[in-house]
N, C-alpha and C positions, 0 to 999 in steps of 0.2 A: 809856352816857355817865356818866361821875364826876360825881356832883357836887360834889365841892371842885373842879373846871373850871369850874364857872359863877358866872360873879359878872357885876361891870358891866364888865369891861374889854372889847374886844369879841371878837367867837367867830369860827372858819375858817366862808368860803362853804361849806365839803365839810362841816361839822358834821350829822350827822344823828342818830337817833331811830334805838334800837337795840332790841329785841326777841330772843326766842331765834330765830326763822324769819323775822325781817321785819328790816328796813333803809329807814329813811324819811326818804329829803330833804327838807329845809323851804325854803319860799319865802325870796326876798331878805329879812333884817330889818336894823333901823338897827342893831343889833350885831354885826353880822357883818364891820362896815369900821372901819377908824381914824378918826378924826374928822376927819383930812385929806383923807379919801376922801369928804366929805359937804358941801353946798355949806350956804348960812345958813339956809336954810327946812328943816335938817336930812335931805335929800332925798340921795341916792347922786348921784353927778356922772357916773360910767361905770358902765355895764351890758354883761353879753357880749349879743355878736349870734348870734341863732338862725337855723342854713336849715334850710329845710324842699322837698322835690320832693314835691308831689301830682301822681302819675298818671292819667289815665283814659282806656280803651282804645277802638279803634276809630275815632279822627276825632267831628270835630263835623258840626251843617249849619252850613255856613259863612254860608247865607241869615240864620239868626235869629244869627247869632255877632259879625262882622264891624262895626264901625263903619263909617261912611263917612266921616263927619269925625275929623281929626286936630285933636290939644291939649287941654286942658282942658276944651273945649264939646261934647266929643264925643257922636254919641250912641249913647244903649245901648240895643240889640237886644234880642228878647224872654228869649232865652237866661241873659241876663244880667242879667236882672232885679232875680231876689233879692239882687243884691248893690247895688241902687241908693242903699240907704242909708250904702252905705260905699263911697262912689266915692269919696270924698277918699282911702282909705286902702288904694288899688290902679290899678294900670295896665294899660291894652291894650299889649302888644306885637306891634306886625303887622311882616312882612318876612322873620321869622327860619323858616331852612332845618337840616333835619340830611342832611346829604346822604350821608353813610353809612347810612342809612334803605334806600336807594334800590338797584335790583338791584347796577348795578354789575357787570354778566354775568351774575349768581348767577340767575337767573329770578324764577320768584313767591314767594313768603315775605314780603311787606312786613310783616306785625303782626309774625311774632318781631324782625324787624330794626327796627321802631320800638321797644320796648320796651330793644332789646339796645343801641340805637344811644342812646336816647335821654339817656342821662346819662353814657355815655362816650366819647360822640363816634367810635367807632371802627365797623368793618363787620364783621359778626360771618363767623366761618368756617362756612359751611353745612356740616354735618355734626349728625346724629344721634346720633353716638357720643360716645365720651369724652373724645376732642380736640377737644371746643369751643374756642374762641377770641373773645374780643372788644375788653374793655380794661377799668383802672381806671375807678371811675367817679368822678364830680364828687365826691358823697357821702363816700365814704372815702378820698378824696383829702384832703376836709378834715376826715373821723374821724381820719386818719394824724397829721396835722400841727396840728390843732385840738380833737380832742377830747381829747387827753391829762388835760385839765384837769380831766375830769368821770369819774363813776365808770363811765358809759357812755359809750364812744367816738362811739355811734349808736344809733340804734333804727330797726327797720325793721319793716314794718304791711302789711297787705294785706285783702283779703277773700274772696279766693279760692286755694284750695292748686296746684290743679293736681295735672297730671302729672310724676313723678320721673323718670322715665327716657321716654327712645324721643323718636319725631319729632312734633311736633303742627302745623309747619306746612311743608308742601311740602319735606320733606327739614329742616328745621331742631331742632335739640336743643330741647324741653320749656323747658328752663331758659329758653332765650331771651325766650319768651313770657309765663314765669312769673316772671321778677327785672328790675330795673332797677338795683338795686345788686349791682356786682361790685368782691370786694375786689381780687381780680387779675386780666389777662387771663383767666385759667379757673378761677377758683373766685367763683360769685355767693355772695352774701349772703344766707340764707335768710330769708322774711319770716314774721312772726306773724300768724294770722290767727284766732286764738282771743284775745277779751277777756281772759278770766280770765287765761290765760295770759300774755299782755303784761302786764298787773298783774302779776302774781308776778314778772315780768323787772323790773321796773320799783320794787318795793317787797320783793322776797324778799331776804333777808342772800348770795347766791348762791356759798355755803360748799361746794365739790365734795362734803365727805362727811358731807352733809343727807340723812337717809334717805329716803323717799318718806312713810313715816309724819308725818314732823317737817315736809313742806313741805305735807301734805294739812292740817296747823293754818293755813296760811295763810288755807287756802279756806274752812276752818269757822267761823272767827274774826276778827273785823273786823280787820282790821292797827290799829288804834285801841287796839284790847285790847291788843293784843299792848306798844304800844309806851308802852303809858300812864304807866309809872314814870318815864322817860325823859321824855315831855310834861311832868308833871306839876314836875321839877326844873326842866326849861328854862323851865316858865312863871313862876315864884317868881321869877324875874329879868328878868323883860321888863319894856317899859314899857306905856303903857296902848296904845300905838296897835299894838308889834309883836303885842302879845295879842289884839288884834281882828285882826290881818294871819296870828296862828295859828288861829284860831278860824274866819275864813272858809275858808281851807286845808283844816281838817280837815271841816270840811261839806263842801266838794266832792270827798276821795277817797269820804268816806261813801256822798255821791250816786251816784259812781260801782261802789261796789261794790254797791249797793242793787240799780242796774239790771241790774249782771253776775250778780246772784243770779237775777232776777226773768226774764232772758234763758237764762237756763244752768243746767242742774243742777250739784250740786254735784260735786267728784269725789268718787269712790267709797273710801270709807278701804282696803279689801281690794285693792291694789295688781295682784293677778293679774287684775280688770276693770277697768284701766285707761281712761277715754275715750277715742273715739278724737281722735289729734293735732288734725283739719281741724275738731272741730266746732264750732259757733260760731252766735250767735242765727238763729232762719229770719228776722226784721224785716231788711229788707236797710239801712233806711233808721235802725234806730236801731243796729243794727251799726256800720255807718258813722260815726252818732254818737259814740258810746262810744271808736273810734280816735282819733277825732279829740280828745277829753277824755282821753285817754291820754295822748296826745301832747301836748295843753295843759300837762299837768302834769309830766310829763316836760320842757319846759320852762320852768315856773312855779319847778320847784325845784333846776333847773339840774342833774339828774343825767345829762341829756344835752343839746346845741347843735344836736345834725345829724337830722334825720328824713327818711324817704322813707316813702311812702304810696301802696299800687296802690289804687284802687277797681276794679280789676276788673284781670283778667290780660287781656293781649292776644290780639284773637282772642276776646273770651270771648263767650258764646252767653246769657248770661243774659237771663232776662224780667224784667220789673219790673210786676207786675199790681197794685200800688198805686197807680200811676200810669196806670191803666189800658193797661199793654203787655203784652201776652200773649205777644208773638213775640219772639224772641232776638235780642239786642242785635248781633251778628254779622251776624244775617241780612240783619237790615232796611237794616244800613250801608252793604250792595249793593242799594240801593232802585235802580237805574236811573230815576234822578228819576220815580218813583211819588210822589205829593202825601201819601198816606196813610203813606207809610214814611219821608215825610222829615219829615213831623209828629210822629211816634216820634219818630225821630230827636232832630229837636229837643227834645219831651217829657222824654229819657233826658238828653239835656244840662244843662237846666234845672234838673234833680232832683239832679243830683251838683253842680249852681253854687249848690243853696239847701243842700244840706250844705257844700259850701266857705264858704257865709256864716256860718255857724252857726259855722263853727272862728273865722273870721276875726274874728268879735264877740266869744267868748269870750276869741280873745288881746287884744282892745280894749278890755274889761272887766275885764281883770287888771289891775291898777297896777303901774306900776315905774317908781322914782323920781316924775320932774317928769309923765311920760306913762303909755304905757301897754308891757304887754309885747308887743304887737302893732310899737311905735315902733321894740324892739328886734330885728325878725326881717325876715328876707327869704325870702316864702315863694310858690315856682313853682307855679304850676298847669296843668298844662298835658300835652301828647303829642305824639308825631311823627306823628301822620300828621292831617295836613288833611282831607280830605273821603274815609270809608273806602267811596269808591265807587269814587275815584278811585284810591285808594291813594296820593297823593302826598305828599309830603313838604316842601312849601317852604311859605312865608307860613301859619307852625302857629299855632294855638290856642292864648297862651300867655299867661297871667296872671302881676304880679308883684305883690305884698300886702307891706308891711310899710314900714321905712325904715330901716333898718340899721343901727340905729343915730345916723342924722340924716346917711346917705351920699349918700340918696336920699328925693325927692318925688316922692310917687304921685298918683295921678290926671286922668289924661291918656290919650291913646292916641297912644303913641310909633311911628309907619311909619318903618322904616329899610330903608336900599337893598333892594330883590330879592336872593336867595339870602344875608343876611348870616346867618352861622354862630350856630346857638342857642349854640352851645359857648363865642362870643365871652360872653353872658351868662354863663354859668356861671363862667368867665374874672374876672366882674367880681364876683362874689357870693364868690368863694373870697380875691380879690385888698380884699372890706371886713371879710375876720375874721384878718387878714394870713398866707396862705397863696400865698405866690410861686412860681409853676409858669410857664413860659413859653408852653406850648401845650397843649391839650385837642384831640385828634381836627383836625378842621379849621378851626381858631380861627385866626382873624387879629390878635386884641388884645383888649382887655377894651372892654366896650361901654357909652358911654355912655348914664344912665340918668334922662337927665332933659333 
């Protein structure tokens, strides 16, 4: 960054912190707008609105999940606990169906087709091979038409790799069960499921002919280092408050790279022992974390709008013995209402709704503008399949966090008709960051959210 470019006049959103291997987006500052753009208490008057899709696989218990009562009074089940502190600043949605989930002829396969189906609304082609089929998804529907603006169109997370190739569930393609973002009918989005790695996506200058020497600086070296000359001019012109709105910022990538260090070796400068791609901390729980603070920031500095998030691939068989579960998360989900398996069950719920609380506090804990960055995101939580004993697919599990911007009030639990299309939702999330599509899969119209 020049500094004869920096004075008082005000600076581009896209301004960032340059480095020879690093590229670092900075949170919203009062300089960054014309003064037209800022209301009397010196505050931004419009902020972009953030989505977000969090996945998680296999169905819920619907016993500890489920409200009974509808509206504002409603109450929360044990599942949901951890989030009780932040009920003003999310909703139950009950009622909503993916009904491309669902065989449809095709036979058994419901986990790839929840996952396949769950964000583009379409019924994937069973097949194994290379002629997959399913559909755009929500995600890159609004990377296409809404991300333009940012230096990443999307970002996509996971925590589990999978299988590349072959069939993993009854005749259905790997991919199925392993992506929910797909940019086209047949090419999914592949997701990150290495911290370190999502950092470098996130913070690398992503120059094609960056050696492999020049981007192992990343990993050795705080990106702080890297980008200090550049801090150091942009801060000579801040005022006292954007300096304290720098100054938090740069604590929490530090945080974040502190625990990617303390979770991960480093890579290996000698190129020829490469790590391998999939690895990533054994803590399943502060893994989890660290995405989620990824993604925080990756919306904090607007280098990306759109996020999608597996906590676990569909289908997936994983234990959780910090929570005391030994037996795989797959298994148990076929508890044939066994009391002990549906106690797992629920257990495995609860565990991935107090990591959704943790994200959902962190964006409520960011400032932006008059509110918070939480005010400006709408973030899904949720999956296609209801109860994975039953395998079905209607009245799903499906959380909405954020306000859009101030499009929508959260906290309630909204029941709308039997079989209404999740896709109507999606409909309405794509239709508050102005992306006008007429139909998603088996949408009926965009759904009201309050």
């Amino acid at each position: 960054m020049n500094a004869k470019k920096i004075c008082m006049q005000p600076i581009s959103r896209r301004t960032v912190l340059r480095g020879a291997t690093a590229s670092m987006g900075l949170p919203m500052l009062d300089l960054m707008a014309p003064r037209s753009a800022f209301g009397k208490d010196g505050q931004a008057k419009q902020h972009p609105v953030r989505l977000a899709w969090v996945f998680f696989p296999n169905g819920a218990n619907p016993e500890h999940w489920e409200p009974e009562k509808v509206g504002p009074d409603w109450d929360m089940k044990s599942s949901l606990e951890p989030l009780r502190e932040l009920r003003s600043d999310f909703s139950v949605l009950s009622g909503l169906a993916q009904v491309n989930a669902r065989s449809l002829g095709d036979g058994p396969g419901d986990h790839a087709r929840s996952s396949a189906a769950f964000l583009t609304g379409a019924h994937p082609l069973k097949t194994s091979g290379a002629n997959m089929r399913v559909g755009t998804s929500a995600d890159q529907i609004a990377a296409e038409h809404y991300g333009r603006a940012t230096r990443l169109a999307s970002i996509e997370l996971g925590t589990e790799a999978g299988r590349a190739a072959g069939s993993c569930d009854s005749g259905y393609a790997c991919a199925y069960s392993n992506n929910i973002a797909w940019k086209t009918a047949t090419q999914p989005v592949a997701k990150e499921i290495n911290p370190r790695l999502a950092f470098e996506r996130l913070f690398g200058n992503g120059t094609p002919e960056a050696t492999p020497e020049a981007k192992d600086v990343l990993f050795r070296r705080s990106i702080l280092d890297l980008v200090a000359e550049d801090a150091r001019q942009l801060n000579q012109r801040l005022g006292h408050r954007d300096r304290q709105k720098l100054d938090e910022y740069f604590t929490s990538v530090r945080d974040v790279e502190q625990r990617i260090d303390r979770m991960t070796e480093p890579l290996p400068f000698d190129v020829s022992d490469q790590r391998p791609a999939d690895e990533k901390p054994e803590e399943i729980g502060e893994h989890i974390r660290l995405m989620y603070d990824i993604m925080l920031l990756a919306f904090k500095t607007d280098t990306t709008r759109i996020s999608t998030f597996m906590l676990g691939n569909e289908g997936s068989n994983k234990s959780y013995p910090l929570i005391g579960v030994d037996d795989g998360h797959h298994a148990l989900s076929h508890h044939q209402n066994d009391a002990e398996k549906m106690r797992k069950i629920a257990a495995i719920d609860k565990f991935f709704v107090e990591q959704f609380a943790y994200f959902i506090k962190g964006l409520k804990e960011t400032p932006e503008g008059e509110g918070s960055l939480l005010d400006n995101c709408l973030i899904v939580y949720g999956g296609a399949i209801r109860d994975g004993n039953r395998h079905d697919h209607h009245d799903l599990p499906i959380l909405l966090a954020g306000r859009g911007g101030g499009r929508f009030t959260p906290g309630s639990h909204i029941k709308y008709a039997s079989e209404t299309p999740l896709n109507n939702l999606f409909l309405s999330m794509l239709d508050t960051v102005g992306v006008d599509i007429s139909e998603l899969g088996d949408s009926t119209g965009t759904l009201p959210l309050a």
